[in-house]
PDB file of N, CA, C and O in Angstrom:
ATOM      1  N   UNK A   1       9.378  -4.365   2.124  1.00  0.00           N
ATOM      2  CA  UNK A   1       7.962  -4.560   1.843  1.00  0.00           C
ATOM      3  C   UNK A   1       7.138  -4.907   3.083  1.00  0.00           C
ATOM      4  O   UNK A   1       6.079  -4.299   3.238  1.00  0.00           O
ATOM      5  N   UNK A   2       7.618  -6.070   4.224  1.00  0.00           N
ATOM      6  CA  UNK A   2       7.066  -6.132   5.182  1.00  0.00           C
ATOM      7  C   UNK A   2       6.620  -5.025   6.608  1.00  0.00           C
ATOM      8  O   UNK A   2       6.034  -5.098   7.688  1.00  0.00           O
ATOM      9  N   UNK A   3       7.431  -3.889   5.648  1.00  0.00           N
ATOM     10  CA  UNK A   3       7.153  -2.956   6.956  1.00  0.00           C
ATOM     11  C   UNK A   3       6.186  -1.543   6.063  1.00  0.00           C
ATOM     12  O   UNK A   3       5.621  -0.520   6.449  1.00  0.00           O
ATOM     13  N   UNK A   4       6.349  -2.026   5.090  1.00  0.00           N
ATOM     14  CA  UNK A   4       5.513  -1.068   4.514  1.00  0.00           C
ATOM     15  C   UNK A   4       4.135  -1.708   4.272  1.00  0.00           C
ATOM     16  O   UNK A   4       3.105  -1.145   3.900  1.00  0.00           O
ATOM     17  N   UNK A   5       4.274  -2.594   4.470  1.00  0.00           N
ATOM     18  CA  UNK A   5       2.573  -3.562   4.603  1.00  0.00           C
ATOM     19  C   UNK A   5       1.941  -3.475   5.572  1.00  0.00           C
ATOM     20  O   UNK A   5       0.715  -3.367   5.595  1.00  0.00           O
ATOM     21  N   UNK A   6       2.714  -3.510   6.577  1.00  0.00           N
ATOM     22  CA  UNK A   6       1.924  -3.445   8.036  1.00  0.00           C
ATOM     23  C   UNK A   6       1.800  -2.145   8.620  1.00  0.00           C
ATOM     24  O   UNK A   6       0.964  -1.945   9.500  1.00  0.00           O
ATOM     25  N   UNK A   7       2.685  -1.099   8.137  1.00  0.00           N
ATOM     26  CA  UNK A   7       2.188   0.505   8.617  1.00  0.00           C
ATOM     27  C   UNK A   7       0.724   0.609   7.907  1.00  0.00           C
ATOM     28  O   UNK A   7       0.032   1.564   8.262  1.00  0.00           O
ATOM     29  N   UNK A   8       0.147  -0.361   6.856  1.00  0.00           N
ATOM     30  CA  UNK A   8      -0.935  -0.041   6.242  1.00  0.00           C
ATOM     31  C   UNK A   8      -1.957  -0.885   6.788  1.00  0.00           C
ATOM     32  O   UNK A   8      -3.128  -0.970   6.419  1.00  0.00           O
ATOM     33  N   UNK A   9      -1.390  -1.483   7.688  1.00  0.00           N
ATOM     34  CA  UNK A   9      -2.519  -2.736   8.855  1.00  0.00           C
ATOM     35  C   UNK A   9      -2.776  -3.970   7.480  1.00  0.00           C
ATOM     36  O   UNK A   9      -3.838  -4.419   7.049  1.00  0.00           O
ATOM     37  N   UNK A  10      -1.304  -4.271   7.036  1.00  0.00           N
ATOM     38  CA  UNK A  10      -1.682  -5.665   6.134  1.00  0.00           C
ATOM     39  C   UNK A  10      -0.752  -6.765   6.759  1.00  0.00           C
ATOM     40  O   UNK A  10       0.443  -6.473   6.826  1.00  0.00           O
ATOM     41  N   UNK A  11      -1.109  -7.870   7.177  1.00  0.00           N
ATOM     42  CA  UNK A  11      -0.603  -8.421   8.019  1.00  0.00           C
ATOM     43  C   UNK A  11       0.475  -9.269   7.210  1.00  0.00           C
ATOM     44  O   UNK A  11       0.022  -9.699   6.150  1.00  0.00           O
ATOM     45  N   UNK A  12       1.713  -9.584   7.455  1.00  0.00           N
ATOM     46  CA  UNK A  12       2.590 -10.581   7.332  1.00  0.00           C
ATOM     47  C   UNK A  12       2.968 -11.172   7.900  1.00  0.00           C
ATOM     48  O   UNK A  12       2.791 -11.175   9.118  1.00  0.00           O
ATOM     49  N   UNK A  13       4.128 -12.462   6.850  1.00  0.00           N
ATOM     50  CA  UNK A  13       4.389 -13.241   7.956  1.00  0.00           C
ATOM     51  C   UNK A  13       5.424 -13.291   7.893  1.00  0.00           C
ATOM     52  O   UNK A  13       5.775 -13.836   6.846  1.00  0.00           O
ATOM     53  N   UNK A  14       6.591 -12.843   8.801  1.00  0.00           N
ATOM     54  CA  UNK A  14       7.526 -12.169   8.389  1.00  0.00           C
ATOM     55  C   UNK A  14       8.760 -13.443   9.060  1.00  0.00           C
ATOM     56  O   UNK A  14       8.516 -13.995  10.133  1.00  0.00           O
ATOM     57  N   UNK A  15      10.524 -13.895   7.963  1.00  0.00           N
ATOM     58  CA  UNK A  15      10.949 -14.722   8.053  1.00  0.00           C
ATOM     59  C   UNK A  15      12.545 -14.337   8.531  1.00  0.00           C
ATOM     60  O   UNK A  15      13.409 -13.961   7.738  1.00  0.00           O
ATOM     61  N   UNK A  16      12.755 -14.522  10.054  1.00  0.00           N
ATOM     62  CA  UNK A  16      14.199 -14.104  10.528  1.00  0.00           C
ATOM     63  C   UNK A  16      14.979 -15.310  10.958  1.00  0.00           C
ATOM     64  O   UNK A  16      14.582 -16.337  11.509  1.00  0.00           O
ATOM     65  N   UNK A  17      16.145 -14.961  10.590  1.00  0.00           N
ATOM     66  CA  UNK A  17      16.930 -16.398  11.187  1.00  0.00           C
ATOM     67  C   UNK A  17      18.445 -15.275  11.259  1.00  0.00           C
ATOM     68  O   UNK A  17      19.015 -15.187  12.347  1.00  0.00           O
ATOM     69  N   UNK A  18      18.837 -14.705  10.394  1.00  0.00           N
ATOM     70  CA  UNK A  18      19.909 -13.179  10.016  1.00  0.00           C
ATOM     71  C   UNK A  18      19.676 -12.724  11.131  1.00  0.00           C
ATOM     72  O   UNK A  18      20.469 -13.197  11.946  1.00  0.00           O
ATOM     73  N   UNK A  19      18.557 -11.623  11.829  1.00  0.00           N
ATOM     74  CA  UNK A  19      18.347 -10.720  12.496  1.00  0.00           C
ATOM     75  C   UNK A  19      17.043 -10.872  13.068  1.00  0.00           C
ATOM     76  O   UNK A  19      16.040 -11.421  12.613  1.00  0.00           O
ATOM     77  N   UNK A  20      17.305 -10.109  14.467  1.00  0.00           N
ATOM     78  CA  UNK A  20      16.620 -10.477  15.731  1.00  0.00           C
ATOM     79  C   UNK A  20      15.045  -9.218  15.001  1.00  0.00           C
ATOM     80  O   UNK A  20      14.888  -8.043  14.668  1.00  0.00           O
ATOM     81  N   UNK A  21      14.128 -10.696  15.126  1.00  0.00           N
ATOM     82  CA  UNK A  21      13.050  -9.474  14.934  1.00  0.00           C
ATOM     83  C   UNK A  21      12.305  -8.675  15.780  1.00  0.00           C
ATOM     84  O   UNK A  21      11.273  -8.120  15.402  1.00  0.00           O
ATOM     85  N   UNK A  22      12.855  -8.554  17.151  1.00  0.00           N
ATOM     86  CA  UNK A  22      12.433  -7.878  17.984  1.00  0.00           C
ATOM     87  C   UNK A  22      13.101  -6.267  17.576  1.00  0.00           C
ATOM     88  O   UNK A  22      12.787  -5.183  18.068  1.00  0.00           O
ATOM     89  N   UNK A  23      13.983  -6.526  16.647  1.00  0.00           N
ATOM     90  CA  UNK A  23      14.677  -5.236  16.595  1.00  0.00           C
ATOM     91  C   UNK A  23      14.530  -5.315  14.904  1.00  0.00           C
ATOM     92  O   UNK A  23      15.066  -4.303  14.452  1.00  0.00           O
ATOM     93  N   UNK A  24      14.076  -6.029  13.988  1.00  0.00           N
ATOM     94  CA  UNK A  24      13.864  -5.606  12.996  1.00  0.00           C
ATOM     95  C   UNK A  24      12.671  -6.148  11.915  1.00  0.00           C
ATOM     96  O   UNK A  24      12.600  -5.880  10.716  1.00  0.00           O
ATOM     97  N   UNK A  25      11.832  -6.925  12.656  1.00  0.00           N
ATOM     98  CA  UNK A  25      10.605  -7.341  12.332  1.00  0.00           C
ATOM     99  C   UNK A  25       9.307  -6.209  12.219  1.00  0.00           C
ATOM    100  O   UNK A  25       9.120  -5.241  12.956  1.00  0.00           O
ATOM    101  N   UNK A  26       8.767  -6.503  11.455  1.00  0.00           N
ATOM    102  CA  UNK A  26       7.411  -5.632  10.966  1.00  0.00           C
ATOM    103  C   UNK A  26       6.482  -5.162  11.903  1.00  0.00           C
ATOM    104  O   UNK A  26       5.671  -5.985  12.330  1.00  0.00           O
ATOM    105  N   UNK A  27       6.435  -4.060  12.293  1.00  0.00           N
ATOM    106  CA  UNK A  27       6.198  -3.680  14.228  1.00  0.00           C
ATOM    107  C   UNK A  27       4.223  -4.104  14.491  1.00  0.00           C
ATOM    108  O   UNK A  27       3.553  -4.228  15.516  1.00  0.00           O
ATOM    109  N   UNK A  28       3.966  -4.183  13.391  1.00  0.00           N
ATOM    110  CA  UNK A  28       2.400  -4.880  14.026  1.00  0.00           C
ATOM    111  C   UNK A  28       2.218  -6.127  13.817  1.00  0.00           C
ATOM    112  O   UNK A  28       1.137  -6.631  14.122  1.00  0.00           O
ATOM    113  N   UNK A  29       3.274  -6.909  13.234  1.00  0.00           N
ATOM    114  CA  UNK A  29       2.949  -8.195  13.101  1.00  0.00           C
ATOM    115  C   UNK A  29       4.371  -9.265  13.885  1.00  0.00           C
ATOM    116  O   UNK A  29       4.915 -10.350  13.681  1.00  0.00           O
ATOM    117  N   UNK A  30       4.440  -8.355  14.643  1.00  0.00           N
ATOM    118  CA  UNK A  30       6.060  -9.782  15.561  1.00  0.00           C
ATOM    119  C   UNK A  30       5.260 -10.760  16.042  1.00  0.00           C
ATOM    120  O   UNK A  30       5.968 -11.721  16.343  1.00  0.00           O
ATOM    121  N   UNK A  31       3.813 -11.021  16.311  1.00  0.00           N
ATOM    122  CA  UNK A  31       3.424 -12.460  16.109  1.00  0.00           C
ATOM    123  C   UNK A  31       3.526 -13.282  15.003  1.00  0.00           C
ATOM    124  O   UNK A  31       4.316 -14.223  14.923  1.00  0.00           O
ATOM    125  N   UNK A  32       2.977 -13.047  14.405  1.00  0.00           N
ATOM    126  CA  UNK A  32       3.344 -13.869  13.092  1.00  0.00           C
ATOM    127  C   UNK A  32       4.613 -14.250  12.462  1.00  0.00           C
ATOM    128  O   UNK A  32       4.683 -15.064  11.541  1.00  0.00           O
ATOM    129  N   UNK A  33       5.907 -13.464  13.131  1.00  0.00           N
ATOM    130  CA  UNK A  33       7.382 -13.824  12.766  1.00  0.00           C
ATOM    131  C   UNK A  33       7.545 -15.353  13.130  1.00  0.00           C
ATOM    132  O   UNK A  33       7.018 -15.858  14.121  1.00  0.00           O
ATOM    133  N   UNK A  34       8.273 -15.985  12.291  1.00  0.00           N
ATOM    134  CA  UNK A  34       9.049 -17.292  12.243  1.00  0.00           C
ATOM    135  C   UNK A  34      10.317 -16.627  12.731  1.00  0.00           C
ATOM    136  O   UNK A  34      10.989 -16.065  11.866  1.00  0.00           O
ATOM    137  N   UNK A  35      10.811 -16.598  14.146  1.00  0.00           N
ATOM    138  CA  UNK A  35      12.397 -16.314  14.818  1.00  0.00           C
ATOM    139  C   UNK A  35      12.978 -17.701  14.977  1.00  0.00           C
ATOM    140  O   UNK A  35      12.720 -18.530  15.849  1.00  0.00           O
ATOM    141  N   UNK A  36      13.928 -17.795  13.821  1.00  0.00           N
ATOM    142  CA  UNK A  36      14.901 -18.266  14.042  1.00  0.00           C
ATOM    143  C   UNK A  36      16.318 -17.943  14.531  1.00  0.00           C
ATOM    144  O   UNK A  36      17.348 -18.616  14.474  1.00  0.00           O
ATOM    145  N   UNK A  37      16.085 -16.754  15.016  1.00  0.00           N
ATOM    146  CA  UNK A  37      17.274 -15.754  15.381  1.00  0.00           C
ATOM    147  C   UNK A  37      18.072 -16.672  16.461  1.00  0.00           C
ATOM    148  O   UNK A  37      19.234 -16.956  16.167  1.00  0.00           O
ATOM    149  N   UNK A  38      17.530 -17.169  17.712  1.00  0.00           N
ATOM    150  CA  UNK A  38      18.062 -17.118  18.686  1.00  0.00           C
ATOM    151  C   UNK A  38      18.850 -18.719  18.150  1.00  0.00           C
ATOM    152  O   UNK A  38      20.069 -18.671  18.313  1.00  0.00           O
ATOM    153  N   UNK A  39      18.324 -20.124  17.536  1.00  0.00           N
ATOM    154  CA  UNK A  39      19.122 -20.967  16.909  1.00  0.00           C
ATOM    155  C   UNK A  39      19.990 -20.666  15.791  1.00  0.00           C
ATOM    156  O   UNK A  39      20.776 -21.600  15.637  1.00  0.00           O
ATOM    157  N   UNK A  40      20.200 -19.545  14.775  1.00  0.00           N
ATOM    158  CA  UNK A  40      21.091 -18.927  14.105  1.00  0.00           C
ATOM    159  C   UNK A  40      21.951 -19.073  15.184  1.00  0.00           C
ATOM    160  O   UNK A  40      22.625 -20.074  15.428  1.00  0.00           O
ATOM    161  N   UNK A  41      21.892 -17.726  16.017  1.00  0.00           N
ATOM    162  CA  UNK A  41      23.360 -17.166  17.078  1.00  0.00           C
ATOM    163  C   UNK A  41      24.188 -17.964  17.980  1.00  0.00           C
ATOM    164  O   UNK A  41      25.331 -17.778  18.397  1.00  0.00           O
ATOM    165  N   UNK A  42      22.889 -19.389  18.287  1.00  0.00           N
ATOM    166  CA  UNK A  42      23.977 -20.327  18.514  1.00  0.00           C
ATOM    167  C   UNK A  42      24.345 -21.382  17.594  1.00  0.00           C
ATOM    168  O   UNK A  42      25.425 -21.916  17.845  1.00  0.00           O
ATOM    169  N   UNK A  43      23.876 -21.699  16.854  1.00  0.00           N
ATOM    170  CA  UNK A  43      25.064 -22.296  15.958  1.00  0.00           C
ATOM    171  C   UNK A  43      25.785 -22.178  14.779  1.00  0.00           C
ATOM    172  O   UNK A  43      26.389 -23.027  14.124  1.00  0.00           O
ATOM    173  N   UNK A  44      25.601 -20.821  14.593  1.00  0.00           N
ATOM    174  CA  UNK A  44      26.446 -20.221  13.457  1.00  0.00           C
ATOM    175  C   UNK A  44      27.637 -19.257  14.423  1.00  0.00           C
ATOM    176  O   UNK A  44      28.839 -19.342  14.171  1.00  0.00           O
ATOM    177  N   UNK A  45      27.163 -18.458  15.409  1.00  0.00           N
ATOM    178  CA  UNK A  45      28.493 -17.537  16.380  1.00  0.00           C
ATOM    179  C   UNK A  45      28.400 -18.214  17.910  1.00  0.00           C
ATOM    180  O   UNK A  45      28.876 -17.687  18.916  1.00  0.00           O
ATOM    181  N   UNK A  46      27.726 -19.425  17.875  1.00  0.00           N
ATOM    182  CA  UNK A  46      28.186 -20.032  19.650  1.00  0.00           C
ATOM    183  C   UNK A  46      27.772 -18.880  20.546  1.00  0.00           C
ATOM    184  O   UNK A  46      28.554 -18.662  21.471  1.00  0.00           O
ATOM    185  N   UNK A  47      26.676 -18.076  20.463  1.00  0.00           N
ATOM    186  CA  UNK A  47      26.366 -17.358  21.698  1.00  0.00           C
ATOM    187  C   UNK A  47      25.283 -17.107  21.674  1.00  0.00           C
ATOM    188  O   UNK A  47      24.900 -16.771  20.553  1.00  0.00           O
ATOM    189  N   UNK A  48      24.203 -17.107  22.781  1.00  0.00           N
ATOM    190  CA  UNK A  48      23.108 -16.521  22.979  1.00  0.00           C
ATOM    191  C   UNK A  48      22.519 -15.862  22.426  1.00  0.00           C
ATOM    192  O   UNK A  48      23.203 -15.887  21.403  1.00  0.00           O
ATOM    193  N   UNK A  49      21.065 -14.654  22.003  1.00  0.00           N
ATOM    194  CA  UNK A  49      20.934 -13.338  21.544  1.00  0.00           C
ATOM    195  C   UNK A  49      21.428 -12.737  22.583  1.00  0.00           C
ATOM    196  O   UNK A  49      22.317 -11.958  22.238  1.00  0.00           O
ATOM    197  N   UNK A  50      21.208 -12.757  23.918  1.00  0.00           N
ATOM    198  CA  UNK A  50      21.424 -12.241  25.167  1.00  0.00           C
ATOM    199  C   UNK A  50      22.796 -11.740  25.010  1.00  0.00           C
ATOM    200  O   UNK A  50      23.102 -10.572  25.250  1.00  0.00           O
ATOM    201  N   UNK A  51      23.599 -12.622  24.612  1.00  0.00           N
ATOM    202  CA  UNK A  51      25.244 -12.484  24.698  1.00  0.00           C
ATOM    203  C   UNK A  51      25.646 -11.810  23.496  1.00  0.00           C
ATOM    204  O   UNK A  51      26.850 -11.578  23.599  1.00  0.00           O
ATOM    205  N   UNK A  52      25.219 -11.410  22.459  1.00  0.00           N
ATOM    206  CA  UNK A  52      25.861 -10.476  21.468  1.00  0.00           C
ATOM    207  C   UNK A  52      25.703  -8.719  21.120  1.00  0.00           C
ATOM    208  O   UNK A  52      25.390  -8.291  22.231  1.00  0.00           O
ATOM    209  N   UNK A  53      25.736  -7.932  20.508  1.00  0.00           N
ATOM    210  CA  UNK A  53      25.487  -6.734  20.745  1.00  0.00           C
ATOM    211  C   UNK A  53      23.883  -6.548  20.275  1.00  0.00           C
ATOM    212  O   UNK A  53      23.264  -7.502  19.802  1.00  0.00           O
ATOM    213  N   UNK A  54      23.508  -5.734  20.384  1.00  0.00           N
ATOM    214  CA  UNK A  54      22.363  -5.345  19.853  1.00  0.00           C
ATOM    215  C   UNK A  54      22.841  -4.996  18.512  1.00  0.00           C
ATOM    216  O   UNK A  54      23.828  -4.342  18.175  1.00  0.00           O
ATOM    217  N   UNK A  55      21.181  -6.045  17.251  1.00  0.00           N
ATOM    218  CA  UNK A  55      21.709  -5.529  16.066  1.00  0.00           C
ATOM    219  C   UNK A  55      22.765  -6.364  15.269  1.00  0.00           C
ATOM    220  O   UNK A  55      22.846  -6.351  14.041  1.00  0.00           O
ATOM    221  N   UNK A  56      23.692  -7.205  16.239  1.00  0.00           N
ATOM    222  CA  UNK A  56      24.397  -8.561  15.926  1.00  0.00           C
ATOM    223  C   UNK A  56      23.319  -9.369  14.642  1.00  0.00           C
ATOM    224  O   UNK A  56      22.185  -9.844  14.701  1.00  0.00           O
ATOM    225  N   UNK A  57      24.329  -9.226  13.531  1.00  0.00           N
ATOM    226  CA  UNK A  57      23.579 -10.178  12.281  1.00  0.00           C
ATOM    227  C   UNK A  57      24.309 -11.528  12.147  1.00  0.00           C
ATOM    228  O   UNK A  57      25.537 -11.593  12.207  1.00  0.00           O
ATOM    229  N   UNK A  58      23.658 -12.415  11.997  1.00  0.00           N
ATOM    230  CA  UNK A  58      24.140 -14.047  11.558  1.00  0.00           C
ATOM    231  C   UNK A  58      24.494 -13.603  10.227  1.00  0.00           C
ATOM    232  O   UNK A  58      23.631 -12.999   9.589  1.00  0.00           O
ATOM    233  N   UNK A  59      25.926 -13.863   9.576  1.00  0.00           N
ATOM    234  CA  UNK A  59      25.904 -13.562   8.329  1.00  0.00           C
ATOM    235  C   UNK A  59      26.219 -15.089   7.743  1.00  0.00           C
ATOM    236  O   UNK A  59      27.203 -15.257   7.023  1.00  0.00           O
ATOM    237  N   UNK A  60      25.613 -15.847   7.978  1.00  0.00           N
ATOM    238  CA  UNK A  60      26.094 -17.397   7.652  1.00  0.00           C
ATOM    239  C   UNK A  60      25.174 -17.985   6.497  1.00  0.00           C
ATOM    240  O   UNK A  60      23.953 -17.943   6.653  1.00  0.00           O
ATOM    241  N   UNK A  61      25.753 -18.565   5.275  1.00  0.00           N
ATOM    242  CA  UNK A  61      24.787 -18.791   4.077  1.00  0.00           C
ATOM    243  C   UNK A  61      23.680 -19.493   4.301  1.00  0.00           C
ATOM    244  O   UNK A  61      22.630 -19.354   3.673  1.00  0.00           O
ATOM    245  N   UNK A  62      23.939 -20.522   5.495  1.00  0.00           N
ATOM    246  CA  UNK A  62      22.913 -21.347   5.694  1.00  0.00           C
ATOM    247  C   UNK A  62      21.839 -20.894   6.740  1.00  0.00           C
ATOM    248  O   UNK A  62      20.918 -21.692   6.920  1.00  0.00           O
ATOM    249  N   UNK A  63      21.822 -19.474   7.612  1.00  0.00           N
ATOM    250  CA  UNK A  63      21.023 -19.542   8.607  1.00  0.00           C
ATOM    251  C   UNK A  63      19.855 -19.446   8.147  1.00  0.00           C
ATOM    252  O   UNK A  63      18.980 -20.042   8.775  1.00  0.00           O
ATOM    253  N   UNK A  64      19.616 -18.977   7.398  1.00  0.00           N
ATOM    254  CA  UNK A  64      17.995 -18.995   6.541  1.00  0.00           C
ATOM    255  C   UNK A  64      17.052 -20.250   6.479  1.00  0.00           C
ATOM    256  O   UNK A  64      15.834 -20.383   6.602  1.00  0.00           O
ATOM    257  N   UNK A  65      18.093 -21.119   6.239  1.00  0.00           N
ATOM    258  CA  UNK A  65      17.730 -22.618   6.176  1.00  0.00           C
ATOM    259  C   UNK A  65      17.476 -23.281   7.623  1.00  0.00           C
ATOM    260  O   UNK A  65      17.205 -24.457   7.864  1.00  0.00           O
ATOM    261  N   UNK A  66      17.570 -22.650   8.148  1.00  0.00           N
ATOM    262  CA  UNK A  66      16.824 -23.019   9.569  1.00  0.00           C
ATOM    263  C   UNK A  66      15.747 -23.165  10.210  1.00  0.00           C
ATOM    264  O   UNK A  66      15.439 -23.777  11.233  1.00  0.00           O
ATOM    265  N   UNK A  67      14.807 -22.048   8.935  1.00  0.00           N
ATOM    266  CA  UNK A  67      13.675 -21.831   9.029  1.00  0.00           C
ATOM    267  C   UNK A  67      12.924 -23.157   8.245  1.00  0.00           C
ATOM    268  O   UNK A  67      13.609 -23.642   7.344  1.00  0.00           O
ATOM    269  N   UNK A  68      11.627 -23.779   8.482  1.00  0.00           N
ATOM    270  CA  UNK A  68      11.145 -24.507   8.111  1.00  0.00           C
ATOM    271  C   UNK A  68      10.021 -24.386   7.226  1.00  0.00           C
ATOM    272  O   UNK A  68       9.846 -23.209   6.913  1.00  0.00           O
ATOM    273  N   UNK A  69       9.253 -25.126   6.744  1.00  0.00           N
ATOM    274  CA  UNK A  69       8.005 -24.920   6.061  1.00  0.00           C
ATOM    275  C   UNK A  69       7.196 -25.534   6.996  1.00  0.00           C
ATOM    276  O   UNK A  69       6.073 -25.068   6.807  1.00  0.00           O
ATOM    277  N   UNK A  70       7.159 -26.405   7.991  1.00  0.00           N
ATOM    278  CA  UNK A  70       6.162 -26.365   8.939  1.00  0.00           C
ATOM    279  C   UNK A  70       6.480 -24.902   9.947  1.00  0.00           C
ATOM    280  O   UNK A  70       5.669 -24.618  10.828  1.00  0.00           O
ATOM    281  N   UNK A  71       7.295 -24.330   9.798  1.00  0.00           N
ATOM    282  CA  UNK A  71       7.395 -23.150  10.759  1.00  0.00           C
ATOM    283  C   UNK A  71       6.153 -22.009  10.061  1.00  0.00           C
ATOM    284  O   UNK A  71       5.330 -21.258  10.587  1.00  0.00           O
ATOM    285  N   UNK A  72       6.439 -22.266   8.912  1.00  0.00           N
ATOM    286  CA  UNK A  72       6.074 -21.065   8.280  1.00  0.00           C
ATOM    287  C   UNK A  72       4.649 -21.299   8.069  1.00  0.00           C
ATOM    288  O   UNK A  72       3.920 -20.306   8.057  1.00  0.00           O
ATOM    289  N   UNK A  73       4.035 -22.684   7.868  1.00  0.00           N
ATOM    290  CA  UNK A  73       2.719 -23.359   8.381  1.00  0.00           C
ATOM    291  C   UNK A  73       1.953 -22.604   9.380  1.00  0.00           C
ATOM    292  O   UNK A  73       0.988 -21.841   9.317  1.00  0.00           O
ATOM    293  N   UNK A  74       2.654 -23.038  10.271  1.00  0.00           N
ATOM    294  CA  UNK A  74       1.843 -22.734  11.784  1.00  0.00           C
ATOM    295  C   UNK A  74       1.505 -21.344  11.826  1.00  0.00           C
ATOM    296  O   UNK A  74       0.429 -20.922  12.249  1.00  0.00           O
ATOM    297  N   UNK A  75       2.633 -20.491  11.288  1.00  0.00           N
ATOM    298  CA  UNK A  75       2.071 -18.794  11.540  1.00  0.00           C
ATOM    299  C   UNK A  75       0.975 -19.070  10.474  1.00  0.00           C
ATOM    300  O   UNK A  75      -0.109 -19.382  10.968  1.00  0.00           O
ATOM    301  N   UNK A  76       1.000 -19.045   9.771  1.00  0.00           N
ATOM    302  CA  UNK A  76      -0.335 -19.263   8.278  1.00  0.00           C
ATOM    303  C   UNK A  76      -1.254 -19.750   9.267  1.00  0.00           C
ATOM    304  O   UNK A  76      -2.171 -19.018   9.638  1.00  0.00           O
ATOM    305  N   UNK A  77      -1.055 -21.357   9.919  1.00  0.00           N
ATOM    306  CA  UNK A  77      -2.649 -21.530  10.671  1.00  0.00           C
ATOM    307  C   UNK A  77      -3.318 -20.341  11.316  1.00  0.00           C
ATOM    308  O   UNK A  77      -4.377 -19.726  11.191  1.00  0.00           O
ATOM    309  N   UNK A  78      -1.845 -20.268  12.325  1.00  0.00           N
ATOM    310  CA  UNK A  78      -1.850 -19.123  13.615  1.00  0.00           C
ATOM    311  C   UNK A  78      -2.885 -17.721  13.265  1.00  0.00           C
ATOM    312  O   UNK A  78      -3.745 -17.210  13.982  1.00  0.00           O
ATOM    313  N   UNK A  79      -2.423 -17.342  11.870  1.00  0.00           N
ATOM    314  CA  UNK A  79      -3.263 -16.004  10.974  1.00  0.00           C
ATOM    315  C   UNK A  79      -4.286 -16.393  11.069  1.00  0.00           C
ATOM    316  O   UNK A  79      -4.950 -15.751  11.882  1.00  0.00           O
ATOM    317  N   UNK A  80      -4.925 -17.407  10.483  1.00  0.00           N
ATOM    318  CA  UNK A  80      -6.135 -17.736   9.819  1.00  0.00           C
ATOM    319  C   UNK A  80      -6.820 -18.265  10.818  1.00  0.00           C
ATOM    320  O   UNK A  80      -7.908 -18.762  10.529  1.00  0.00           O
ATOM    321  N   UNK A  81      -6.523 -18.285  11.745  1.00  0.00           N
ATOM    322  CA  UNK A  81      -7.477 -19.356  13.245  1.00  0.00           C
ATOM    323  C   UNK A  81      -7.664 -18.025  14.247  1.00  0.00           C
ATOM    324  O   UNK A  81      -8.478 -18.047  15.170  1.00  0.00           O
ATOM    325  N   UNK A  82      -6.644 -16.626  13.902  1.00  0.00           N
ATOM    326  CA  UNK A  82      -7.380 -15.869  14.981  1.00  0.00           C
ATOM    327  C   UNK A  82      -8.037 -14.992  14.032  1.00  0.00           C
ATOM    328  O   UNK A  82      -8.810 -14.120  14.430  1.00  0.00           O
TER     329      UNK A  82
END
């Protein structure tokens, strides 16, 4: 849904902690992403994004939960203030 929203110029706010949204985030809105990618990869697989393959997914039940509701706040301000 998030990528079919924004090919239509509808902005989201799109939520990664699984996968790097430079490589799979909603291509007009990677500001507004909450990346939790790069704290997923180190403490669910102990390595960098730098250090895994491209496309490398956190498959860990909890990485989701990494993400916050003040995270998800700030992009909401972030939207609404520019």
């Amino acid at each position: 849904p998030a990528h079919m929203a924004t090919a239509v110029r509808t902005p989201v706010i799109g939520l990664y902690a699984t996968s790097n949204p430079e490589r799979t985030g909603p291509y007009f809105c990677r500001e507004l992403c909450v990346n939790r990618y790069p704290d997923a990869t180190s403490e669910f697989l102990g390595k960098a994004p730098g250090a895994l393959s491209w496309g490398q997914r956190v498959r860990h039940p909890e990485a989701m939960e990494l993400i916050t509701i003040d995270d998800v706040r700030r992009k909401i301000d972030d939207f609404f203030a520019n």
